[in-house]
OpenMM code with the backbone's topology and positions (N, CA, C; nanometers):
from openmm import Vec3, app, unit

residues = "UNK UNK UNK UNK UNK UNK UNK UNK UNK UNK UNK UNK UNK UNK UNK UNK UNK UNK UNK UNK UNK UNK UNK UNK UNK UNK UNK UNK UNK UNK UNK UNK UNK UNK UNK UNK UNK UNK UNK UNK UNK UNK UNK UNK UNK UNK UNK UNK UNK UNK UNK UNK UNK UNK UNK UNK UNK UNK UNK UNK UNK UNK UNK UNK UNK UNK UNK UNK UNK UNK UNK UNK UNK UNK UNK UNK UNK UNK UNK UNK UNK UNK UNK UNK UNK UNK UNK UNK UNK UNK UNK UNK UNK UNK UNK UNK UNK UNK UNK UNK UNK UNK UNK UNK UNK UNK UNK UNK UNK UNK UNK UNK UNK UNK UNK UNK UNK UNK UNK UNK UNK UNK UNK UNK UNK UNK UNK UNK UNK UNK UNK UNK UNK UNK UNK UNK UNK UNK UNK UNK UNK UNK UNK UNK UNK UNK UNK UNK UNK UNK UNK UNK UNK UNK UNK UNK UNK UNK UNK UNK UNK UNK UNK UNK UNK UNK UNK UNK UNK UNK UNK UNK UNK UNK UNK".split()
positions = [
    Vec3(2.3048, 0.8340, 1.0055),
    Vec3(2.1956, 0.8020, 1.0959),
    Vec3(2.1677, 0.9203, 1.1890),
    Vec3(2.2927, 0.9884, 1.2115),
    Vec3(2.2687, 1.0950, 1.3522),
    Vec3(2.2082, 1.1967, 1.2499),
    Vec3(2.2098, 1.2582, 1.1405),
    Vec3(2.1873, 1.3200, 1.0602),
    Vec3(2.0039, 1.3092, 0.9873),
    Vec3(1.9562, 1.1923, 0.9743),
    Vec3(1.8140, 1.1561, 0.9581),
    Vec3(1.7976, 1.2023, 1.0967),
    Vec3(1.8145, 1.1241, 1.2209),
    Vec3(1.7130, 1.1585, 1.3750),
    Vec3(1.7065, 1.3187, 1.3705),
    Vec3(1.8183, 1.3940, 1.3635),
    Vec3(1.8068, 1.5214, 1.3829),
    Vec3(1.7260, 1.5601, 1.2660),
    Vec3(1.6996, 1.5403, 1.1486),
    Vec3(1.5857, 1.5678, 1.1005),
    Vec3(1.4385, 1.5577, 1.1498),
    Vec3(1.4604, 1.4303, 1.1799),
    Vec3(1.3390, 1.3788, 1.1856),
    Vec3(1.2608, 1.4278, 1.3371),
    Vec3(1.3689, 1.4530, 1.4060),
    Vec3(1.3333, 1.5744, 1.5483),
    Vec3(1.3014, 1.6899, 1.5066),
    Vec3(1.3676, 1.7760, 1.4316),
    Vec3(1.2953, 1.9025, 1.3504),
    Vec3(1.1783, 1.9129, 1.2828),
    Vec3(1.2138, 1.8136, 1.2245),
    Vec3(1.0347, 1.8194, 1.1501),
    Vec3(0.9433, 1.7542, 1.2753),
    Vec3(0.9604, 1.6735, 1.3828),
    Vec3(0.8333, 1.6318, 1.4556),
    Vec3(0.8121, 1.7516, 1.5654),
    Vec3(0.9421, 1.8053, 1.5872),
    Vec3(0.8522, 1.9724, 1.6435),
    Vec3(0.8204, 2.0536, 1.5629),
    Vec3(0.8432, 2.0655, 1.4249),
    Vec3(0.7527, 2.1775, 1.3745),
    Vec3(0.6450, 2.1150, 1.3865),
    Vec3(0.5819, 1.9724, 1.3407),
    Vec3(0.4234, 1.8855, 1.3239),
    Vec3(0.3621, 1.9281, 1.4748),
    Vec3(0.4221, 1.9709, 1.5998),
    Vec3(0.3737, 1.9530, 1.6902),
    Vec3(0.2207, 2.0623, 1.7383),
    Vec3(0.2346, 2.1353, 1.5909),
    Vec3(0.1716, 2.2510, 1.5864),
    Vec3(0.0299, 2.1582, 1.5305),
    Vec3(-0.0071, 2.1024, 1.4738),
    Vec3(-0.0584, 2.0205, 1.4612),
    Vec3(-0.1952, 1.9908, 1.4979),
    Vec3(-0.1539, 1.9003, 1.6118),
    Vec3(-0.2160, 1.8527, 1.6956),
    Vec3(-0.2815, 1.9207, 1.8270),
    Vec3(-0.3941, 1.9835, 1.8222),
    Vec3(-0.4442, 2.0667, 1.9564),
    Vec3(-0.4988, 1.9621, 2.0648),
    Vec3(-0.5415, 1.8645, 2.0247),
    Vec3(-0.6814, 1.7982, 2.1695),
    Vec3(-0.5528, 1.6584, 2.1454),
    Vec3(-0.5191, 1.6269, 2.2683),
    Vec3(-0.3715, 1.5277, 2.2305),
    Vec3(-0.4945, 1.4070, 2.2752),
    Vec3(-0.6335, 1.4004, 2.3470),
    Vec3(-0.6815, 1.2937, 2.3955),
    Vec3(-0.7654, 1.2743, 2.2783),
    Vec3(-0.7874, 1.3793, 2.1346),
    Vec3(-0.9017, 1.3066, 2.0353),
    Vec3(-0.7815, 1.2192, 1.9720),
    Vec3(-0.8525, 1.0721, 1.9361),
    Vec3(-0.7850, 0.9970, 1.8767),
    Vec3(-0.7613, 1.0524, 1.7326),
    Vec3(-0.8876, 1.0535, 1.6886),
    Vec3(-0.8456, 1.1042, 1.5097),
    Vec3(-0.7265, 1.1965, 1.4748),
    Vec3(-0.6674, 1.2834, 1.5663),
    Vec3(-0.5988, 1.3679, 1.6240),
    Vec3(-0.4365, 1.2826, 1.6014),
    Vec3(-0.4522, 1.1895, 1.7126),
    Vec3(-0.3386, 1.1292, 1.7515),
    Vec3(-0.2963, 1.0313, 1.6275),
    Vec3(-0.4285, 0.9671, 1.5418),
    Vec3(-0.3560, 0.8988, 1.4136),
    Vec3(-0.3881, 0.9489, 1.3477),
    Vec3(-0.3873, 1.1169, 1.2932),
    Vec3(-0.3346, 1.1941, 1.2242),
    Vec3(-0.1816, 1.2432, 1.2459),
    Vec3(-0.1321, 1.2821, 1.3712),
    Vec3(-0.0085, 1.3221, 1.4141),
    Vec3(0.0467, 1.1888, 1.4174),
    Vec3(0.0384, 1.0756, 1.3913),
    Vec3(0.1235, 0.9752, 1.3581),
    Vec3(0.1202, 0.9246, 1.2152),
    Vec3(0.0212, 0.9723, 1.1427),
    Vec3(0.0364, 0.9737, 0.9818),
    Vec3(0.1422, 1.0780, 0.9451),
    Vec3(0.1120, 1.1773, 0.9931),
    Vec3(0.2194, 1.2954, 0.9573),
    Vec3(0.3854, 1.2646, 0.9928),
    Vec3(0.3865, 1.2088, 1.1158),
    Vec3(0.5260, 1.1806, 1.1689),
    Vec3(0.5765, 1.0835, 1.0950),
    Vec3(0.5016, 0.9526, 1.0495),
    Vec3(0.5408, 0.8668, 0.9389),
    Vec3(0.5651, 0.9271, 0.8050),
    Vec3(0.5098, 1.0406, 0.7479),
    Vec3(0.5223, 1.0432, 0.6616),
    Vec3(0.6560, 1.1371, 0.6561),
    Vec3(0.6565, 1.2431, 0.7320),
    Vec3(0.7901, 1.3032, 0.7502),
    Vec3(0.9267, 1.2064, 0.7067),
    Vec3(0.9315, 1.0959, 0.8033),
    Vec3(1.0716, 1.0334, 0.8366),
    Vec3(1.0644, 0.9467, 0.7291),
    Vec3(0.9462, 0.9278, 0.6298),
    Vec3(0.9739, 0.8556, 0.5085),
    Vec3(1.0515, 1.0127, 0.4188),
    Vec3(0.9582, 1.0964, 0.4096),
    Vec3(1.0379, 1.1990, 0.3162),
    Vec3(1.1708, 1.2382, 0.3478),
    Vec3(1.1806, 1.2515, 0.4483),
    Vec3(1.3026, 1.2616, 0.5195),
    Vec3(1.4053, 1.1614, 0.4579),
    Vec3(1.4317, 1.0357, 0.4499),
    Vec3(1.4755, 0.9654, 0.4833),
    Vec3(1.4835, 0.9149, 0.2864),
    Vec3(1.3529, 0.9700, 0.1608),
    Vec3(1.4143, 0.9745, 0.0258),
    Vec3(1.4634, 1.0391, 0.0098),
    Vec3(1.4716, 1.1716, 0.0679),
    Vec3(1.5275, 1.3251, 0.0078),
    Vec3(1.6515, 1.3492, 0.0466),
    Vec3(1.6780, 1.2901, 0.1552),
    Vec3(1.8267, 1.2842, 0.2275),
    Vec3(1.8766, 1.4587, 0.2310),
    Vec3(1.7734, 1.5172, 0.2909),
    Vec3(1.8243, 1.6726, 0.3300),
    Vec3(1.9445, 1.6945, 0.4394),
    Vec3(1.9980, 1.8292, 0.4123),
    Vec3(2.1096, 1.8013, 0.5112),
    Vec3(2.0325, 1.8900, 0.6217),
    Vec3(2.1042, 1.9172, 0.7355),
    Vec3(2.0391, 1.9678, 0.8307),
    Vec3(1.9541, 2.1340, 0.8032),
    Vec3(2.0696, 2.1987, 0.7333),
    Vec3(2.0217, 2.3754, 0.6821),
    Vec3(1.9157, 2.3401, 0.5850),
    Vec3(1.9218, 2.2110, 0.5529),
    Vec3(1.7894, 2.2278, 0.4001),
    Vec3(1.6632, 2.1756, 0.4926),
    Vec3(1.6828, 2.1191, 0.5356),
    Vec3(1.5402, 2.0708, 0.6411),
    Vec3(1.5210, 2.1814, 0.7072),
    Vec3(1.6072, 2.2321, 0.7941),
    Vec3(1.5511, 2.3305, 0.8680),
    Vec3(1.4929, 2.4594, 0.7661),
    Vec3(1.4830, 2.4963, 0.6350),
    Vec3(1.4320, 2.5893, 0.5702),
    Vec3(1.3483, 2.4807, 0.4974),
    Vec3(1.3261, 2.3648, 0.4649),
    Vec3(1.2364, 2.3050, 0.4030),
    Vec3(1.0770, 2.2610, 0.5178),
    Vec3(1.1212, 2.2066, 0.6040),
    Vec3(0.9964, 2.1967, 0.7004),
    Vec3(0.8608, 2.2932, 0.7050),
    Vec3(0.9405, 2.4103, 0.7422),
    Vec3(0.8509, 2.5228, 0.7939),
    Vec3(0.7556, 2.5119, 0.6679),
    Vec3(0.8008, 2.5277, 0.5371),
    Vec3(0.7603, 2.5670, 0.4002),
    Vec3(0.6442, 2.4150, 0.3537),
    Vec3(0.6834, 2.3679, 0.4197),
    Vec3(0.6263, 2.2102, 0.3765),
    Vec3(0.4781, 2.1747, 0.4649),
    Vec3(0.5094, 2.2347, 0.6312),
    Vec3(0.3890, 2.2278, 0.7095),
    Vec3(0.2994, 2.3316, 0.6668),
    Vec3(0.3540, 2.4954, 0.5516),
    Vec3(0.2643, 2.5361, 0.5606),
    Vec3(0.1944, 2.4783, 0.3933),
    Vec3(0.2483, 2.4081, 0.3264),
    Vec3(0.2357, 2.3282, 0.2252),
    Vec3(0.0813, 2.2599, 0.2703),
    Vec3(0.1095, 2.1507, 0.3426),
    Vec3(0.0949, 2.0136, 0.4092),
    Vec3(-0.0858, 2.0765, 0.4567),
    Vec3(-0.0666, 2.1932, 0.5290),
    Vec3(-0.1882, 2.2366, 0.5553),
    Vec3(-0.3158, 2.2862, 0.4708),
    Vec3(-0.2434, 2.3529, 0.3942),
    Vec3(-0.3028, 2.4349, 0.2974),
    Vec3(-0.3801, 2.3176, 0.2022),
    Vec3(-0.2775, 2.1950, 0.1791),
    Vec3(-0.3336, 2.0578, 0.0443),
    Vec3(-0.4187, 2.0193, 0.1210),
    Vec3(-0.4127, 1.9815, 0.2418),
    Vec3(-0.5480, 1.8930, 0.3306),
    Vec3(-0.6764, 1.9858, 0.3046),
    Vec3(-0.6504, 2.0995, 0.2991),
    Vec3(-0.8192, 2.1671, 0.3143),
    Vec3(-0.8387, 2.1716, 0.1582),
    Vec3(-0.7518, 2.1928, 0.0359),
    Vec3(-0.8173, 2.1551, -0.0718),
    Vec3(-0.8498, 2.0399, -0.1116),
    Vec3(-0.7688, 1.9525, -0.0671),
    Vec3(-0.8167, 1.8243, -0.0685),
    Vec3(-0.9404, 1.7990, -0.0622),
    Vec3(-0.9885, 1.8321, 0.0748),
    Vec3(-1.0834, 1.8068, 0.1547),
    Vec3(-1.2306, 1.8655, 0.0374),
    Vec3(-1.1627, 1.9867, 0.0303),
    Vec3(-1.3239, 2.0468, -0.1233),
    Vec3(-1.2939, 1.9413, -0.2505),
    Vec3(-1.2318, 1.8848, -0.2654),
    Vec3(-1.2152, 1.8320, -0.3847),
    Vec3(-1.3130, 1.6805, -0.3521),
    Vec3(-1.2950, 1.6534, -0.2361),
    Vec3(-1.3176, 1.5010, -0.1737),
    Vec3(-1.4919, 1.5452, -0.1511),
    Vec3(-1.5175, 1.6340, -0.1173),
    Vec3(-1.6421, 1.6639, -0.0766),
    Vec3(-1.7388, 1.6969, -0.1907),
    Vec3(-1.6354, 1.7205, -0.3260),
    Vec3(-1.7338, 1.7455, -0.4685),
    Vec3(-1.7694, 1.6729, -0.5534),
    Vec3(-1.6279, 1.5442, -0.5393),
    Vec3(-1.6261, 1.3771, -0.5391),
    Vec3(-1.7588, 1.3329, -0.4843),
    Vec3(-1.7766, 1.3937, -0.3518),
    Vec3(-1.8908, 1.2885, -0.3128),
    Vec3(-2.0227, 1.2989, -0.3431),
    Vec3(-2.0293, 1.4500, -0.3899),
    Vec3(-2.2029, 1.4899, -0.4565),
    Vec3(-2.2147, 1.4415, -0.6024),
    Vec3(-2.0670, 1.3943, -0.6394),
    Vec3(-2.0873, 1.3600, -0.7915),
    Vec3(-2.1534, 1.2107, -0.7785),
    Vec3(-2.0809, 1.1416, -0.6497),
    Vec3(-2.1116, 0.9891, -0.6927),
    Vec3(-2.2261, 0.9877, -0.6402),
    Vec3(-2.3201, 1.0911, -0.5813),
    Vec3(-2.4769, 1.1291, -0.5539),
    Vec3(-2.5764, 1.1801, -0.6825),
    Vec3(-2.4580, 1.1960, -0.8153),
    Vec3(-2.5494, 1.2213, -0.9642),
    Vec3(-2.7140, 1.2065, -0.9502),
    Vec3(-2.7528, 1.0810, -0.9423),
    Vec3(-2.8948, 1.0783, -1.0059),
    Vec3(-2.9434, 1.1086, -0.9304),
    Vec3(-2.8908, 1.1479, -0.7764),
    Vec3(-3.0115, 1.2261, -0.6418),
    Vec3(-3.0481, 1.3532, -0.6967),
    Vec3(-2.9431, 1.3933, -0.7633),
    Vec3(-2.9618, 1.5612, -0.7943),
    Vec3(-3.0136, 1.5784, -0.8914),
    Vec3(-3.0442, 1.7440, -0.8989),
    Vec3(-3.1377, 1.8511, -1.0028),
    Vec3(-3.0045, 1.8333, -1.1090),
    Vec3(-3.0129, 1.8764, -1.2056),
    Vec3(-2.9165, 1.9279, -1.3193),
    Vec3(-2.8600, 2.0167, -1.2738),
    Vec3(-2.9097, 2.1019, -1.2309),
    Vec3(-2.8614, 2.2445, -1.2230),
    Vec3(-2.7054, 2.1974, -1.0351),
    Vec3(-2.8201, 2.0969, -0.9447),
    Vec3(-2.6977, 2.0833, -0.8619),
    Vec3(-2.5661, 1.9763, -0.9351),
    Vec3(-2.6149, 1.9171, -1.0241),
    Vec3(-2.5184, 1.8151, -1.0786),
    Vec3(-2.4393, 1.8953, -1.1824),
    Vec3(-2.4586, 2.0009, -1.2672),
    Vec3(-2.3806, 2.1397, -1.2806),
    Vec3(-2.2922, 2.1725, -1.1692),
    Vec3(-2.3039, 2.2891, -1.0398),
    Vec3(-2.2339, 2.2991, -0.9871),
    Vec3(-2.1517, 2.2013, -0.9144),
    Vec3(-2.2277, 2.1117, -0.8737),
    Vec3(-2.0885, 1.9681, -0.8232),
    Vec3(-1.9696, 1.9837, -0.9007),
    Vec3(-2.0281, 1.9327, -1.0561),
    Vec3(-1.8928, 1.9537, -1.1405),
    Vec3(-1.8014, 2.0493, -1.1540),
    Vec3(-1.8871, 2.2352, -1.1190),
    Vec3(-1.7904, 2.3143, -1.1008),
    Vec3(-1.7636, 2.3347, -1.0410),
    Vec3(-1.7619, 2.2937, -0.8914),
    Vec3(-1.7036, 2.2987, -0.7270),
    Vec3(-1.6252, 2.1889, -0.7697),
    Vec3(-1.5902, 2.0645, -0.8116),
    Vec3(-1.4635, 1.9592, -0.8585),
    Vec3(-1.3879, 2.0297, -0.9806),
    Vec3(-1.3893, 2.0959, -1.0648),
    Vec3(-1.2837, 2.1386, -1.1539),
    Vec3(-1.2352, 2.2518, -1.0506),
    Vec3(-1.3278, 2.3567, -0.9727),
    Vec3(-1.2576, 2.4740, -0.9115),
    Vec3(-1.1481, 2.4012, -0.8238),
    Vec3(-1.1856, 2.3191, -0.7745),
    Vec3(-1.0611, 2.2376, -0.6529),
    Vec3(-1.0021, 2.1778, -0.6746),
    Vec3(-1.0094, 2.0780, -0.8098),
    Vec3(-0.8720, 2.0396, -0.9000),
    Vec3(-0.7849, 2.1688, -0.9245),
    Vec3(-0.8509, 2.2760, -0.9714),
    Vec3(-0.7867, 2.4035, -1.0371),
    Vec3(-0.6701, 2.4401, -0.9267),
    Vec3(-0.7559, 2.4996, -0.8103),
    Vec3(-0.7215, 2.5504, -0.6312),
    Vec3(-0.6167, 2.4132, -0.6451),
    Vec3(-0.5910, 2.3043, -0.6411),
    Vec3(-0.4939, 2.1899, -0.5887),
    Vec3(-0.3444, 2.2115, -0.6916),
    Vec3(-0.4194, 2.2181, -0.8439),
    Vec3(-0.2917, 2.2622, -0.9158),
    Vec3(-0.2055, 2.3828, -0.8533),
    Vec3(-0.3022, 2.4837, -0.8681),
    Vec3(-0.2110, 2.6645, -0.8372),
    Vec3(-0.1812, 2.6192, -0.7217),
    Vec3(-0.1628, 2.5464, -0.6113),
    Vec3(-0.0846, 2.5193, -0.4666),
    Vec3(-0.0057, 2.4783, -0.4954),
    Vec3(-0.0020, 2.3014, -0.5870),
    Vec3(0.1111, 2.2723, -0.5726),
    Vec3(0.2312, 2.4085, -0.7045),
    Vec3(0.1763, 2.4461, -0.7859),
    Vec3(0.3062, 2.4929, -0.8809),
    Vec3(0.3275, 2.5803, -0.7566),
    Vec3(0.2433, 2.6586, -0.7077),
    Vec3(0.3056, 2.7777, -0.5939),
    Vec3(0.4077, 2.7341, -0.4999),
    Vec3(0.3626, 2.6608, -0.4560),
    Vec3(0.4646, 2.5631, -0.3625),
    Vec3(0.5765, 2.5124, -0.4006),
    Vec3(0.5801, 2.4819, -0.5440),
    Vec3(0.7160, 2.4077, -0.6125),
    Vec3(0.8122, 2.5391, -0.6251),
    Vec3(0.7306, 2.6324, -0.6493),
    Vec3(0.8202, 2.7672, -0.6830),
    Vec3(0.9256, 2.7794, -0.5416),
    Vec3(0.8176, 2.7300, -0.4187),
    Vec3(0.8772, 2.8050, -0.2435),
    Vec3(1.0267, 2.6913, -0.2257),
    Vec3(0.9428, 2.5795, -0.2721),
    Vec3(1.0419, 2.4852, -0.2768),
    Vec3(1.1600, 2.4669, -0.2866),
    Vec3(1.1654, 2.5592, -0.4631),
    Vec3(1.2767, 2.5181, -0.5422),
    Vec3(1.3979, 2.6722, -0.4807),
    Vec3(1.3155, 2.7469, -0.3903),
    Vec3(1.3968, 2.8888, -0.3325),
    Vec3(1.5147, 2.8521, -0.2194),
    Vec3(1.4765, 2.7184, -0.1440),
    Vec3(1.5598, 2.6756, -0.0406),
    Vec3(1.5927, 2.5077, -0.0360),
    Vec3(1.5511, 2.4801, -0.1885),
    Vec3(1.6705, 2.2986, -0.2042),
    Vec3(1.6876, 2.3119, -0.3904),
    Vec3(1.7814, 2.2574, -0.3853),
    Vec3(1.7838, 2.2359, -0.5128),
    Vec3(1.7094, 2.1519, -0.5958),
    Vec3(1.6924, 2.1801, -0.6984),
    Vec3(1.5562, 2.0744, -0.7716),
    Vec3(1.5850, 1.9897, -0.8041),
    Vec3(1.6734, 1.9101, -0.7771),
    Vec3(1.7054, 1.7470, -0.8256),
    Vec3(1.6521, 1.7460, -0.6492),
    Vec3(1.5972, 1.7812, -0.5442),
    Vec3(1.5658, 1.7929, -0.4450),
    Vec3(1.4682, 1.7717, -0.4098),
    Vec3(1.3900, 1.8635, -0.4851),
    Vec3(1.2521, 1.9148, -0.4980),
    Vec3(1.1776, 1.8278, -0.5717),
    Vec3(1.2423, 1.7811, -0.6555),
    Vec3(1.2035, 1.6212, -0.7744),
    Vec3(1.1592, 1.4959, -0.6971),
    Vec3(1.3014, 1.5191, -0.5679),
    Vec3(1.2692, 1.4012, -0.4819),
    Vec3(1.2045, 1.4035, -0.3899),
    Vec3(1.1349, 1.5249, -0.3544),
    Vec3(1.0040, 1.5374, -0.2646),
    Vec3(0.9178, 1.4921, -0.3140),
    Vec3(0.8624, 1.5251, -0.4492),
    Vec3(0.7531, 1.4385, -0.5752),
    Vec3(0.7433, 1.3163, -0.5691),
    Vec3(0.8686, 1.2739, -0.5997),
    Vec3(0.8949, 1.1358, -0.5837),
    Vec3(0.8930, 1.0510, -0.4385),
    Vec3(0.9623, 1.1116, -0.3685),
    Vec3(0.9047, 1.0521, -0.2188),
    Vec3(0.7606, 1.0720, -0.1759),
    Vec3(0.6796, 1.1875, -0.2088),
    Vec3(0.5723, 1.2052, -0.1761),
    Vec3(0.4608, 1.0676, -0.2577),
    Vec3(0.5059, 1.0432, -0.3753),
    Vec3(0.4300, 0.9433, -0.4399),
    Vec3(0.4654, 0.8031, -0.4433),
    Vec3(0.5923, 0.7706, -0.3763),
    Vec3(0.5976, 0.6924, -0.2816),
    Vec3(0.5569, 0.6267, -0.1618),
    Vec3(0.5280, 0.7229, -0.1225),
    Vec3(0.4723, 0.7280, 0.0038),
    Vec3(0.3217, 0.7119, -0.0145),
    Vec3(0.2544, 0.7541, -0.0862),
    Vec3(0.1406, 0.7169, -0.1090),
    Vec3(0.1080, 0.5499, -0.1396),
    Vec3(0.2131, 0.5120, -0.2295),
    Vec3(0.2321, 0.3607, -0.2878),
    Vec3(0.2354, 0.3146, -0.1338),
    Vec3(0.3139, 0.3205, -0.0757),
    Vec3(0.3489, 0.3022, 0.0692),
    Vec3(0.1996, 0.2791, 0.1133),
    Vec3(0.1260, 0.3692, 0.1277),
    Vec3(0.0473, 0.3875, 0.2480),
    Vec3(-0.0661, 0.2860, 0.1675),
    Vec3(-0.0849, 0.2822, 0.0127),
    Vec3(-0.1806, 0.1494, -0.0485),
    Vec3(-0.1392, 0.0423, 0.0080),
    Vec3(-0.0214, 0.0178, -0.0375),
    Vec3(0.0352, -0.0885, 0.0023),
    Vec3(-0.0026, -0.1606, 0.1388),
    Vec3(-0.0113, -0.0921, 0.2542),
    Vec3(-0.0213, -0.1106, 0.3683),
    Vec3(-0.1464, -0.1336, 0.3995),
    Vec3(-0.2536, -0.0802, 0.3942),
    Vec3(-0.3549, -0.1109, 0.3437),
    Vec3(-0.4577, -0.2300, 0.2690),
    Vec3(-0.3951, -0.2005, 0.1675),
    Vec3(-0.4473, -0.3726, 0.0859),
    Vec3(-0.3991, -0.4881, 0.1703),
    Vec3(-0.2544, -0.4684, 0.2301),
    Vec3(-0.2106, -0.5965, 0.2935),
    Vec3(-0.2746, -0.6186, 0.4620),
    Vec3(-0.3443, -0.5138, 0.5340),
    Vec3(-0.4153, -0.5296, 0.6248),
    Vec3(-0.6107, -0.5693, 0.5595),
    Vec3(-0.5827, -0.5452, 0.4731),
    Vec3(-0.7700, -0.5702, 0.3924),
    Vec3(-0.7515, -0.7059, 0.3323),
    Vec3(-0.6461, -0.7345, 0.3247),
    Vec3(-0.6483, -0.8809, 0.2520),
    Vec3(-0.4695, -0.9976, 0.3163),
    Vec3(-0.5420, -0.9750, 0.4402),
    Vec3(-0.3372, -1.0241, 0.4914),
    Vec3(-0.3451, -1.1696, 0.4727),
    Vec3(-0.2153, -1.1975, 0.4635),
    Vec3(-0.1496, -1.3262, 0.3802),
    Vec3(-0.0897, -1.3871, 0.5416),
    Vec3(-0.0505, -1.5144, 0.4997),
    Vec3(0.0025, -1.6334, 0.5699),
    Vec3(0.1570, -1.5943, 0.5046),
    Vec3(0.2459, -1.6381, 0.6000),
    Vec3(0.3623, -1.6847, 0.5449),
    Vec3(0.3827, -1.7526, 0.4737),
    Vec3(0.4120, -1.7739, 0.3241),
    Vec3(0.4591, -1.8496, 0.2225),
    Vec3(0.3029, -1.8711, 0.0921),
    Vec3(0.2662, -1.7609, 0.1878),
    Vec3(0.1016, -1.7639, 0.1253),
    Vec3(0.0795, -1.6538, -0.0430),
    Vec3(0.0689, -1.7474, -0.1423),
    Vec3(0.0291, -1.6238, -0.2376),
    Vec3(-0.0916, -1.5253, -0.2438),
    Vec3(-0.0678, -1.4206, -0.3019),
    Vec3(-0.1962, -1.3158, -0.3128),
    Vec3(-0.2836, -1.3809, -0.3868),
    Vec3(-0.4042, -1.4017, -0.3859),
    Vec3(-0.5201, -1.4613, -0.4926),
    Vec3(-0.5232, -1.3068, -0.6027),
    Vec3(-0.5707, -1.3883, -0.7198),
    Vec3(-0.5791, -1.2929, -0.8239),
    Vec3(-0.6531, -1.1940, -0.8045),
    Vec3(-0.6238, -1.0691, -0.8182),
    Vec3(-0.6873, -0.9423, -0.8336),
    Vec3(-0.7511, -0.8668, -0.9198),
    Vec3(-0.7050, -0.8903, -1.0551),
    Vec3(-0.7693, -0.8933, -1.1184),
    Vec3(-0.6635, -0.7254, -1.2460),
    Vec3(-0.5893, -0.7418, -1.2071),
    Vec3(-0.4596, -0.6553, -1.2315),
    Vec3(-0.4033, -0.7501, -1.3383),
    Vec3(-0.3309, -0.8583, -1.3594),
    Vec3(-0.2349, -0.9485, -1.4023),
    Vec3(-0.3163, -1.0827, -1.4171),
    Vec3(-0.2437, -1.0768, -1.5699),
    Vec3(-0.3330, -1.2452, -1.5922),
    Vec3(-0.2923, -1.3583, -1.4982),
    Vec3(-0.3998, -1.4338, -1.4712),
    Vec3(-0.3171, -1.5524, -1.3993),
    Vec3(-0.2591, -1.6237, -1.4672),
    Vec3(-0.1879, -1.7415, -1.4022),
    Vec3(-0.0987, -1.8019, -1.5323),
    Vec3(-0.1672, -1.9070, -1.5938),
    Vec3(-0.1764, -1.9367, -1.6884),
    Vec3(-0.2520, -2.0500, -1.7819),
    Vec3(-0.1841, -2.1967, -1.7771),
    Vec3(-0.2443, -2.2816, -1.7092),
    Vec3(-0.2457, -2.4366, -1.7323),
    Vec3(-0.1678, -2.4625, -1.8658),
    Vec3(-0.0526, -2.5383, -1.8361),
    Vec3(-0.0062, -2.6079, -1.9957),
    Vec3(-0.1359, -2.7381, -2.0375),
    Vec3(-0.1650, -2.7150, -2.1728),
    Vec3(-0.2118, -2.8620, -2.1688),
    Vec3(-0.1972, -2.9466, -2.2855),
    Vec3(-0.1996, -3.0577, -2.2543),
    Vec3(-0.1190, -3.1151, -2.3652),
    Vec3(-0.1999, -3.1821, -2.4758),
    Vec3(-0.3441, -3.1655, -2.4927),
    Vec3(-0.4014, -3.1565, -2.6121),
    Vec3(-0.3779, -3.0480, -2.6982),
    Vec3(-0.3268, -3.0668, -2.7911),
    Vec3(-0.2813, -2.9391, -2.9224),
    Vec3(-0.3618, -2.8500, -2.9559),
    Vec3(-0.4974, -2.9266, -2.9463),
    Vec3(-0.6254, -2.8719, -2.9867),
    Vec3(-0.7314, -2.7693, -2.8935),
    Vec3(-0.6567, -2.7635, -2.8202),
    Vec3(-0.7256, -2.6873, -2.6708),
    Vec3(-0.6580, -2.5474, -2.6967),
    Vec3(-0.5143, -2.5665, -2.8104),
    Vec3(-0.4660, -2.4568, -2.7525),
    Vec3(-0.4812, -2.3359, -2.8543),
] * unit.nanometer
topology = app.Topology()
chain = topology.addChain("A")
for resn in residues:
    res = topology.addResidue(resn, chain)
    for name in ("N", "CA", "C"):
        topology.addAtom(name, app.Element.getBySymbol(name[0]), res)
């Protein structure tokens, strides 16, 4: 336990870089997305103190770098689902401003896996992947259950994922 907090103190002062205007909100539940997401990675990867302290630094400059490709990728997403507004020629480049930033998102992360794998070991580095896509499950999760919240003892209505279950019935001929 003393071993996670002291992580999880290292990594929330490196994040502290972060955050410039501490009174914009978007700001403040961004620097609390980040701090959550830390002490979840933190907390699959089970780093020891020397691997966090050389993994952090490498991770915020990670962490920064994916948000702004992200961000072109999300923004080429959105002229696509604008298709029939556009010329051909802009519904052309949309598509090649979304493959260039899929492309730009791949070469980060292998670059990054390379920085990665220099200061943890890769059964390590596996579990950053894995916590990182966790954490995403995580953050759906949380989500759907505030967009659709339940009662205690209350089932989820069908979604449309999983068959519902089928009525027995006891005409032979029904079935």
């Amino acid at each position: 336990m003393k071993r996670l907090l002291t992580i999880c103190l290292l990594a929330a002062i490196s994040l502290g870089s972060f955050a410039q205007d501490k009174e914009c909100k978007q700001e403040k539940m961004h620097e609390k997305f980040q701090a959550d997401k830390v002490a979840f990675l933190s907390q699959k990867m089970d780093l020891s103190v020397k691997e966090a302290e050389a993994f952090w630094p490498i991770y915020n400059e990670y962490s920064k770098a994916s948000e702004e490709v992200h961000k072109a990728v999300m923004d080429a997403v959105g002229k696509i689902h604008k298709a029939e507004e556009l010329t051909d020629a802009e519904a052309s480049a949309a598509i090649d401003a979304l493959l260039a930033a899929q492309k730009k998102e791949n070469e980060l992360q292998s670059q990054y896996t390379e920085k990665f794998k220099k200061v943890l070991p890769v059964k390590k580095v596996a579990a950053f992947f894995a916590a990182e896509d966790a954490f995403r499950k995580h953050l759906f999760r949380q989500f759907k259950d505030k967009k659709h919240p339940m009662k205690p003892g209350e089932k989820r209505p069908f979604d449309g994922r999983r068959k519902p279950a089928q009525k027995e019935t006891t005409d032979k001929t029904q079935k």
